[in-house]
TISENU-251249 format. One record per atom (N, C-alpha, C): residue in one letter; y, z, x negated. Coordinates in steps of 0.05 Angstrom, whole numbers, padded with zeros to 5 digits, always signed. Each point is the difference from the previous one (the first is absolute). Example, Ala and Ser with C-alpha at 12.3 -4.5 7.8 and 13.67 -1.06 7.14 Angstrom:
a-00114+00156-00264a+00024+00000+00018a+00024+00000-00018s+00021-00014+00007s+00024+00001-00016s+00022+00014+00015
END
This chain:
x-00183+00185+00344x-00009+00007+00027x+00018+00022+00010x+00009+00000+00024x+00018+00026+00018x-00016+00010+00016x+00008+00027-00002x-00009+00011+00023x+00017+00012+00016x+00002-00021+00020x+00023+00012+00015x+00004+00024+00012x-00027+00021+00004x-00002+00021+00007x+00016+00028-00007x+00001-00015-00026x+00005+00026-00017x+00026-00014-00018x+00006-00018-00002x+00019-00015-00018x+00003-00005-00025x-00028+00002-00004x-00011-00006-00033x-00010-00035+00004x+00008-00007-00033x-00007-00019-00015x-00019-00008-00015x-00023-00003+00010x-00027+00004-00030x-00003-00020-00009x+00000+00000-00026x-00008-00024-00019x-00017+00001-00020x-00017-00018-00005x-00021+00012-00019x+00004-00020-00020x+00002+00022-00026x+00001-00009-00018x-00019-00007-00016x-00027+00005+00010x-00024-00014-00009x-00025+00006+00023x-00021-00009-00005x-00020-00001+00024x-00016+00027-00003x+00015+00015-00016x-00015+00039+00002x+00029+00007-00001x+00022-00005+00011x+00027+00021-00007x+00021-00019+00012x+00012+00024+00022x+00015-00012+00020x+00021+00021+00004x+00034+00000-00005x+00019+00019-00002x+00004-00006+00033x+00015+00020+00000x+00015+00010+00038x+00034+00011-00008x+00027-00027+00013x+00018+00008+00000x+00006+00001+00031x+00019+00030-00007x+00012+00001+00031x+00027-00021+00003x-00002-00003+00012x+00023-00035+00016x+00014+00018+00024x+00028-00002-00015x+00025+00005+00018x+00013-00017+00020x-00005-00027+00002x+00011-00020+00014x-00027-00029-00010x+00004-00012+00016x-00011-00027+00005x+00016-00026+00010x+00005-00013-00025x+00027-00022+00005x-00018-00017+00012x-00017-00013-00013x-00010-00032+00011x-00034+00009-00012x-00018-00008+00022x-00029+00002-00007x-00007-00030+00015x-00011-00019-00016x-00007-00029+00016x-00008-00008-00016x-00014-00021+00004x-00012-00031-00015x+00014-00022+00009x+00007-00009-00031x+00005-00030-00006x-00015-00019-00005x+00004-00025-00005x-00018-00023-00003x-00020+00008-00013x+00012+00020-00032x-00015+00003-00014x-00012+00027-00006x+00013+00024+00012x-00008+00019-00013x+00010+00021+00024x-00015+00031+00002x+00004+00022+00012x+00026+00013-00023x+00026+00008+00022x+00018+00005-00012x+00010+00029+00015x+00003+00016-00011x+00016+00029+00003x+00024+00002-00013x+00015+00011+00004x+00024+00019-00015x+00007+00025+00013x-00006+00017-00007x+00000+00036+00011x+00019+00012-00017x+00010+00025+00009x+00009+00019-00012x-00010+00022+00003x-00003+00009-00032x-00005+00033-00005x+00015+00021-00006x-00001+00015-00003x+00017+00029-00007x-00008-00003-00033x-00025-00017-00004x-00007+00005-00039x+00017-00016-00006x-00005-00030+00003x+00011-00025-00010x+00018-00021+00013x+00011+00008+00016x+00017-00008+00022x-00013-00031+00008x+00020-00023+00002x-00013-00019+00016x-00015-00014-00022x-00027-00011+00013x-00023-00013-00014x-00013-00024+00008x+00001-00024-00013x-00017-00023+00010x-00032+00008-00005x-00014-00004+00027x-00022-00003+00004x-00010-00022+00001x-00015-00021-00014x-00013-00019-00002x-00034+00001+00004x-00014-00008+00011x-00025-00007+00005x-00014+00033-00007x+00013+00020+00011x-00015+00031+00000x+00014+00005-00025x+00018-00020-00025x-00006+00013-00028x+00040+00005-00004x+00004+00022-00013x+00028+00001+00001x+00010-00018-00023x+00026-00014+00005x+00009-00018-00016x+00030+00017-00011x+00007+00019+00011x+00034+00013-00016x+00003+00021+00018x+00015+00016-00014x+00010+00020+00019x+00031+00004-00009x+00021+00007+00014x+00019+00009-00003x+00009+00024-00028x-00021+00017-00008x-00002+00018-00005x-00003-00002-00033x-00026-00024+00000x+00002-00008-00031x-00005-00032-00007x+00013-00019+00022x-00008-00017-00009x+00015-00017-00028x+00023+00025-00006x+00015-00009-00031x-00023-00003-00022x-00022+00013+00012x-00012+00009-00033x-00010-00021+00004x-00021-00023+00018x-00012-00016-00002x+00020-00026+00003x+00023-00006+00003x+00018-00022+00002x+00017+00000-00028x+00003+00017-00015x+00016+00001-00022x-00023+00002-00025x-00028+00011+00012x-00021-00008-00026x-00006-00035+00005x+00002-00008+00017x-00013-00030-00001x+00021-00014-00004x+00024+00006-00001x+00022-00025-00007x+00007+00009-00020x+00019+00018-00008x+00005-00001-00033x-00001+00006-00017x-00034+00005+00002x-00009-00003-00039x-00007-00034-00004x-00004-00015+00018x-00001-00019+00002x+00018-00026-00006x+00025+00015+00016x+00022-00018+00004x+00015+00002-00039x-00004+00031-00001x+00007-00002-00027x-00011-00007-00025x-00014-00020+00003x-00024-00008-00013x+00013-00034-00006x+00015-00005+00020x+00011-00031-00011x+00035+00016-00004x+00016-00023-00018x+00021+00007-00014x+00022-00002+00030x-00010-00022+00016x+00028+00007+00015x-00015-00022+00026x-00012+00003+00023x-00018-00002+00017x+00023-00011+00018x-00002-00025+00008x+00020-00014+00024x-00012-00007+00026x-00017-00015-00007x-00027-00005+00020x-00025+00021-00001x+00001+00015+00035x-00022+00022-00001x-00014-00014+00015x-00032-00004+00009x-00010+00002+00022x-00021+00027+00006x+00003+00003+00035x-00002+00020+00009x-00030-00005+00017x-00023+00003-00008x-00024-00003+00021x-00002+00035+00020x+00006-00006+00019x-00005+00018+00028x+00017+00019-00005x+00005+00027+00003x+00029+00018-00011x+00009+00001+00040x-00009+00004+00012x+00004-00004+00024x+00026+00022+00008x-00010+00017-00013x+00032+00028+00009x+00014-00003-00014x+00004-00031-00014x+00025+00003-00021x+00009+00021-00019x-00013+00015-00008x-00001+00024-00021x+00001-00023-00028x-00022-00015+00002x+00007-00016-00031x+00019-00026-00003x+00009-00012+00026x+00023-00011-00003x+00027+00020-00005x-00003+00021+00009x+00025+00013-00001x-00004+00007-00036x-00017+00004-00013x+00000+00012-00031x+00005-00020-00014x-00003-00034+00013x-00004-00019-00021x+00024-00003+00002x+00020+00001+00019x+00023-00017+00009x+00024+00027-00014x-00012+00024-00006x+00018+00008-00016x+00007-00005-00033x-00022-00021-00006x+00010-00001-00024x+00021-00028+00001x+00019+00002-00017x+00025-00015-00011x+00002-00028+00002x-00023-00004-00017x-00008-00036-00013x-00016-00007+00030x-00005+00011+00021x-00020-00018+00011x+00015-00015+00016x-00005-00023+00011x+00017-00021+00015x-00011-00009+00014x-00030-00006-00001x-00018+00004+00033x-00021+00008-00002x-00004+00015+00025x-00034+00016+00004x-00012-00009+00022x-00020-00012-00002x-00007-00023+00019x-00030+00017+00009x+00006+00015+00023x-00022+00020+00005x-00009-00012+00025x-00041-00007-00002x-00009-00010+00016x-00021+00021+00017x-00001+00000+00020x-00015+00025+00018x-00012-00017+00027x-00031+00005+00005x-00013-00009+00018x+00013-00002+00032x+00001+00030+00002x+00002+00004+00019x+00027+00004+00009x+00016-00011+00016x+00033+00002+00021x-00006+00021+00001x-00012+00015+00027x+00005+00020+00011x-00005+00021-00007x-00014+00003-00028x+00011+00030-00019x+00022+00003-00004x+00016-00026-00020x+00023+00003-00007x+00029+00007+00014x-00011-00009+00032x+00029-00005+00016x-00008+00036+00015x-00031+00006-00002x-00008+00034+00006x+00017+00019-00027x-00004-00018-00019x+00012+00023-00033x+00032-00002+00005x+00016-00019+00007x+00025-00011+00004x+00017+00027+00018x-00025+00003+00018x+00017+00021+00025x-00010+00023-00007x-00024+00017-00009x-00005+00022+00004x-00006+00013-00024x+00005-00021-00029x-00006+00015-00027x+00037-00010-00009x+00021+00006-00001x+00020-00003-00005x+00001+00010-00032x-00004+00022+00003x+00003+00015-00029x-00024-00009-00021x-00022-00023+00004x-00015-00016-00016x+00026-00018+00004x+00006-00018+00005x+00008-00017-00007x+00034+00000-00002x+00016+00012+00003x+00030+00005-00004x+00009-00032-00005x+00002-00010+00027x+00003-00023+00001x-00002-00026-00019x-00015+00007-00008x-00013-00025-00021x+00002-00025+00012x-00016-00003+00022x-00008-00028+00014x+00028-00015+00008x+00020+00015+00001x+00028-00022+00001x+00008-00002-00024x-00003+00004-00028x+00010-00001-00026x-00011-00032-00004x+00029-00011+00003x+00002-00037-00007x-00025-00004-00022x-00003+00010-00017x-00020-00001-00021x-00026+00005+00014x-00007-00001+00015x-00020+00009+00020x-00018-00030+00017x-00025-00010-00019x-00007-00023+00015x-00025+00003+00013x+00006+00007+00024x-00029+00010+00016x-00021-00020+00020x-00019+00006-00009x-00023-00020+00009x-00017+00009+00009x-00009-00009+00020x-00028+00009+00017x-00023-00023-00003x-00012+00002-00012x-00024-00011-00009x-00028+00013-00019x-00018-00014+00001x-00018+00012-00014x+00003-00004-00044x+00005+00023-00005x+00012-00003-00029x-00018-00013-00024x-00023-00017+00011x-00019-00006-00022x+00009-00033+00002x-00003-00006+00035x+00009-00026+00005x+00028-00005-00013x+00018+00012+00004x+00025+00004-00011x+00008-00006-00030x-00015+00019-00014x-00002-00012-00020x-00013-00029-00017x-00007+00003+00010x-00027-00030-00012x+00019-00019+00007x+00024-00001+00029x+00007-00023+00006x+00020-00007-00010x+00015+00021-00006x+00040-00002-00011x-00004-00011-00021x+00024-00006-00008x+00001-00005-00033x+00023+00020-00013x+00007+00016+00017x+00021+00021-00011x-00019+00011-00023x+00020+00012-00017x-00012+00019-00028x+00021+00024+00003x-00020+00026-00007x+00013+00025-00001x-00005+00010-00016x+00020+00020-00011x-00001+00015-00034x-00019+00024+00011x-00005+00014+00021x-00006+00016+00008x-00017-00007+00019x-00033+00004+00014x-00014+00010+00029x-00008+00021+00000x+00007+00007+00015x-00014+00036+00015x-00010-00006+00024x-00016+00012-00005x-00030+00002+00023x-00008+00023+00014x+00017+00010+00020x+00000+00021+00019x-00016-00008+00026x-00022+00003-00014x-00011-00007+00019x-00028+00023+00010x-00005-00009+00036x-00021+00021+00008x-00025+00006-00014x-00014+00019+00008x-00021+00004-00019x-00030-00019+00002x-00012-00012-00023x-00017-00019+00000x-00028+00011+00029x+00010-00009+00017x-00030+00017+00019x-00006-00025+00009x-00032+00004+00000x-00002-00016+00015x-00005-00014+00028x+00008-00028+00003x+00009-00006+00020x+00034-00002+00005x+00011+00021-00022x+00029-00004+00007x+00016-00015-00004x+00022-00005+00000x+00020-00018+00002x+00005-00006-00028x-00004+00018-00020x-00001-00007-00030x-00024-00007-00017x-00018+00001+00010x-00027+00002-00009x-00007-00024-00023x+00020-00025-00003x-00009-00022-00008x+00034+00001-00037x+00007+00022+00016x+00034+00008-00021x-00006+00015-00030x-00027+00006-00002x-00007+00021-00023x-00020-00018-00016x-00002-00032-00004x-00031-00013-00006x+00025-00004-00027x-00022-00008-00013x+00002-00027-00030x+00014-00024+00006x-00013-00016+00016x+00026-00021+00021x+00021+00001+00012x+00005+00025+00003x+00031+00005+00013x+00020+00006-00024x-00017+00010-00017x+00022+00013-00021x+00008-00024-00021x-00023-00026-00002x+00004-00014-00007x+00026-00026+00010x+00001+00005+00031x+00014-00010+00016x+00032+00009-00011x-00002+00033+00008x+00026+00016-00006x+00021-00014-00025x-00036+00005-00024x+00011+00002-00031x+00023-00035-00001x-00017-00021+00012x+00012-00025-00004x+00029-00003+00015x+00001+00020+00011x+00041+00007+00006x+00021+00003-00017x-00021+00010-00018x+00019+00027-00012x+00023-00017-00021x+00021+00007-00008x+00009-00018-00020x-00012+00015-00027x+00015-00016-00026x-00002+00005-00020x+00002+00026-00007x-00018+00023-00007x+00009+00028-00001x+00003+00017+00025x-00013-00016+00009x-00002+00017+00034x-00017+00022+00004x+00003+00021+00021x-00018+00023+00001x-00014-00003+00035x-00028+00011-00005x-00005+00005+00022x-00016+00034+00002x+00011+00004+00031x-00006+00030+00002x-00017+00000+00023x-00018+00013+00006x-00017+00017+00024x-00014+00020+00009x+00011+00014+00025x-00012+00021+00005x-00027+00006-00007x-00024+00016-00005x-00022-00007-00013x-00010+00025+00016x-00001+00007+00017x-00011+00014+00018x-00009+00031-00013x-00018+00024+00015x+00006+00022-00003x-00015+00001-00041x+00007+00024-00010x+00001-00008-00025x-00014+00035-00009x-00010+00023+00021x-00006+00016-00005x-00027+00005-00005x-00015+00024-00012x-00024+00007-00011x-00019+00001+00014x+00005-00015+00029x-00026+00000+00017x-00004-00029+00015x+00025-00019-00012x+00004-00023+00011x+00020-00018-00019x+00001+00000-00018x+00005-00017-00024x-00018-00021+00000x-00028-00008-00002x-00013-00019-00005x+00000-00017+00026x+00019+00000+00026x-00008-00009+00034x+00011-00038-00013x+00029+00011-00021x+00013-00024+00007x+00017+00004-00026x+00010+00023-00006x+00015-00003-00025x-00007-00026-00022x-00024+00021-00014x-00013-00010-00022x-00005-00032-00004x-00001-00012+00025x-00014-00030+00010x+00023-00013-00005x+00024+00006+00018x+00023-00014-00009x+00010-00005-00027x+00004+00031-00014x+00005-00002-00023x-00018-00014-00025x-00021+00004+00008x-00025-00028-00013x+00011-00031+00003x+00002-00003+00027x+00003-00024+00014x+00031-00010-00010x+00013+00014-00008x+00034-00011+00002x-00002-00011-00038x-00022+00017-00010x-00007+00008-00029x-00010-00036-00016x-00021-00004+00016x-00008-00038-00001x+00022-00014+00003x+00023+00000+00015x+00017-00022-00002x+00028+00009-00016x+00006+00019-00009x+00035+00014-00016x-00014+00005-00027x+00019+00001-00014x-00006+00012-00039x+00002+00020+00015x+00016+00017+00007x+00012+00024-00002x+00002+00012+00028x-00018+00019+00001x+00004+00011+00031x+00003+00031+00001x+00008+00014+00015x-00002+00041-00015x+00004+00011+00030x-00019+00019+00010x-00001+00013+00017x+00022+00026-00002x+00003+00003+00033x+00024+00031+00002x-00018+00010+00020x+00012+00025+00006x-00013+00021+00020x+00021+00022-00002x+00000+00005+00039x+00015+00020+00006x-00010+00013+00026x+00008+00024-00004x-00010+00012+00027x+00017-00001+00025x-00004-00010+00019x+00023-00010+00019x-00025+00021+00031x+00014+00027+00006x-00011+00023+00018x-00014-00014+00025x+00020-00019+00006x-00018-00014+00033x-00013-00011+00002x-00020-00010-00029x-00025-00016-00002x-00018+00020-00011x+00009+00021+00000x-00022+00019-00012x-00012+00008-00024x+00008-00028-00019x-00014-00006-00027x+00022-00010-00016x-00013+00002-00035x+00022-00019-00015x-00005-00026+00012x+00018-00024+00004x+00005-00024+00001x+00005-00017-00025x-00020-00022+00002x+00004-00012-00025x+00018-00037+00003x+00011-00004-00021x+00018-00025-00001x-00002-00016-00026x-00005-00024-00005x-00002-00012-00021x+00018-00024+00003x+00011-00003-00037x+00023-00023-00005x-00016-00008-00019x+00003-00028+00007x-00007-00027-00019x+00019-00019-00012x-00006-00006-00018x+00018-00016-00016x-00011-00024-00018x+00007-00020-00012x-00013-00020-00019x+00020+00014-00024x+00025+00006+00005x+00021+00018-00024x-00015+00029-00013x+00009+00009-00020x-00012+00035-00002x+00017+00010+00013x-00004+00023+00010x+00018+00013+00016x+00020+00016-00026x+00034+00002+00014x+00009+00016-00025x-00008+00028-00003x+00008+00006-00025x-00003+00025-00012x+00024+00009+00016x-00001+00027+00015x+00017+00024+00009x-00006+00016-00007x+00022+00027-00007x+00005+00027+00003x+00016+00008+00021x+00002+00023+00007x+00005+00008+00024x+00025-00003+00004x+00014-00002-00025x+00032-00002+00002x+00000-00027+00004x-00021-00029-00006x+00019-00022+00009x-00020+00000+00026x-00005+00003+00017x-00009+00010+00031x+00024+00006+00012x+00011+00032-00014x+00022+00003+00013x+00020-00024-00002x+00001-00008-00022x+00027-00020-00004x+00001-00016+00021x-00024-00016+00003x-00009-00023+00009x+00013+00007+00032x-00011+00026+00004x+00004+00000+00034x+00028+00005+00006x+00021+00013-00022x+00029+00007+00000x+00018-00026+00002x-00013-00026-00016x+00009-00025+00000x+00001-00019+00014x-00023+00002+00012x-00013-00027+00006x-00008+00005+00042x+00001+00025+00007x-00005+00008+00026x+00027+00014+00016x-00001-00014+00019x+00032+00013+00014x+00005+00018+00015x-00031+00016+00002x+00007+00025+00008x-00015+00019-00014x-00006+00033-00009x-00019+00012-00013x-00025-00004+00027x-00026+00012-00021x-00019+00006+00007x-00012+00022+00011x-00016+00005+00016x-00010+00026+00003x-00024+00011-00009x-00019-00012-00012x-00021-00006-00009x-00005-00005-00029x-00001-00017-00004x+00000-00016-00025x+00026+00000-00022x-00005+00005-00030x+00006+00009-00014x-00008+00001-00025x+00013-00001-00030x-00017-00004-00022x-00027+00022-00003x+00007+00032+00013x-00034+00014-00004x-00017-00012+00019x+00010+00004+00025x-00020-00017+00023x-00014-00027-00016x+00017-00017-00005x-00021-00022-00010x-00011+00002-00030x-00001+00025-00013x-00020+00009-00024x-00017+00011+00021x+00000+00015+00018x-00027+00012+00011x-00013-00020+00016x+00014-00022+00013x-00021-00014+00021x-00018-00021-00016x+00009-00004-00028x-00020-00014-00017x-00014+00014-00016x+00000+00030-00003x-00020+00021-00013x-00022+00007+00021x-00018-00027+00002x-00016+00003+00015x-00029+00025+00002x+00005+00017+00010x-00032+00023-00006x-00029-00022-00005x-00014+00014-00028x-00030-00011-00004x-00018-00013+00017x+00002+00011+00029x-00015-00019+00018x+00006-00022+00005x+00026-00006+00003x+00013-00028+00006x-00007-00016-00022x+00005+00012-00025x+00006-00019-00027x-00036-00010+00005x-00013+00019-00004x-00033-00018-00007x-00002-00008+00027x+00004+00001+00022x-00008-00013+00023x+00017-00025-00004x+00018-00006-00007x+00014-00026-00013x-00011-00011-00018x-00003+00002-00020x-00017+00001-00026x-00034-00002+00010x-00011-00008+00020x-00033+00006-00001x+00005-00021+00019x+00010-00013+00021x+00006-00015+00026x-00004-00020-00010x-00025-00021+00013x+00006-00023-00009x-00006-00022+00031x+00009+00015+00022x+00000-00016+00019x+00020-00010+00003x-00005-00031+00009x+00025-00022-00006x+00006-00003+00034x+00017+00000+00018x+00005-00001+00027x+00001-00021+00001x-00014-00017+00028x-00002-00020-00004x-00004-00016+00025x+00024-00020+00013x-00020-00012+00030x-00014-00004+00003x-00021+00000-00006x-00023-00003+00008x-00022+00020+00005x+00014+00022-00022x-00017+00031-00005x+00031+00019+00000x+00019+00007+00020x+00023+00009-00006x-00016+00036+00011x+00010+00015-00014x+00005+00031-00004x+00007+00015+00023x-00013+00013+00022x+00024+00010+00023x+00006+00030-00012x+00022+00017+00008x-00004+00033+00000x-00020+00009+00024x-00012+00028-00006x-00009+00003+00018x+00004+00007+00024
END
């Protein structure tokens, strides 16, 4: 919500707690087919996609949440050619996927046009021209239909997608049936990753825990991360699934991995960084460990 009066931003991050940023500029405030869209600038976090009141990136840190959801992931299969990309609208996670080496197409599907062609002009530094990188197969469609229909197979899906609310545009993207949908993509040894919504001590159980339950029924092998990313207020949580075990790392083949295999360094992510985002604190571990709600179309999970 703006107030244009004063040139603040309020967003509430839950239905008792609502932050106030001051907003330096106002690029684009409108509705699309699908969704209430902002992008502002601050003096904190420079330019920011606003999606349906809820912030989706900021200039400022959206490394920490685009380089935690692609490559602990990506480094999880031996050499990843085929990515697919569900929503990623500011191109932040096409731009991370498309830096690694082996990939040869990233076939990133997003609802909505007129975010992307809004992220294209006024989030430049999210996306450092990703969307013309030949390796770049972009689709506007709904990503559940999408899947179910192709017969493409990917070593890799990432799931950047909005937050489960309901009524929203993702609301049907976080069930048992979708992941089941996803999983039958995947090739042999394939990984799948997704945002898993806020992951802190007052909002961990909204959506985390359910996913990571939910992703838990259909993969052998699934392992939650968490990081604190400032413009959501809270740690953020992300979960990778697999039918493979995930490999054994130390921090030195992290480093390796990213010195070899990625064509530019990181700013974020790193062999300590990814020992701490899987040293999950006690509340997460038994709120993981005690969860036994299965998300589900019919009974799907919203945040609050």
């Amino acid at each position: 919500m703006m107030d244009m009066s004063g040139n603040w931003f309020i967003e509430e991050v839950s239905p008792e707690l609502s932050v106030m940023l001051k907003v330096r500029q106002v690029y684009h405030s409108g509705q699309t087919d699908y969704q209430k869209v902002e992008i502002l600038e601050s003096e904190l976090f420079g330019r920011s996609l606003i999606l349906d009141g809820k912030t989706q990136s900021t200039e400022r840190d959206e490394h920490i949440y685009h380089e935690t959801l692609v490559h602990p992931a990506m480094f999880c299969n031996p050499e990843p050619k085929q990515v697919f990309i569900g929503g990623g609208g500011e191109g932040g996670t096409l731009r991370e996927v498309l830096g690694h080496k082996s990939v040869e197409r990233a076939t990133m599907i997003d609802l909505d046009p007129e975010v992307v062609a809004l992220c294209r002009e006024h989030l430049p530094n999210h996306h450092k021209g990703s969307f013309d990188d030949p390796r770049t197969n972009l689709i506007y469609e709904d990503a559940r239909g999408y899947l179910q229909n192709t017969s493409d197979h990917y070593d890799v899906i990432i799931l950047d997608l909005v937050d489960p609310l309901e009524g929203g545009t993702a609301a049907l993207l976080y069930t048992q049936e979708f992941y089941a949908i996803a999983k039958a993509r995947l090739n042999q040894g394939g990984v799948l990753v997704t945002q898993s919504g806020p992951a802190g001590l007052l909002n961990y159980t909204e959506c985390f825990t359910t996913i990571f339950n939910t992703l838990g029924t259909l993969f052998s092998h699934t392992t939650a991360a968490q990081v604190h990313i400032p413009a959501f207020q809270t740690l953020w949580g992300f979960t990778i699934a697999s039918d493979v075990p995930f490999p054994e790392t130390t921090e030195d083949d992290v480093n390796l991995q990213i010195a070899s295999r990625l064509a530019s360094p990181l700013k974020y992510y790193d062999g300590l960084s990814h020992r701490n985002m899987l040293a999950l604190p006690k509340f997460q571990r038994e709120g993981l460990e005690s969860e036994n709600r299965i998300n589900k179309d019919s009974a799907p999970v919203f945040m609050a």
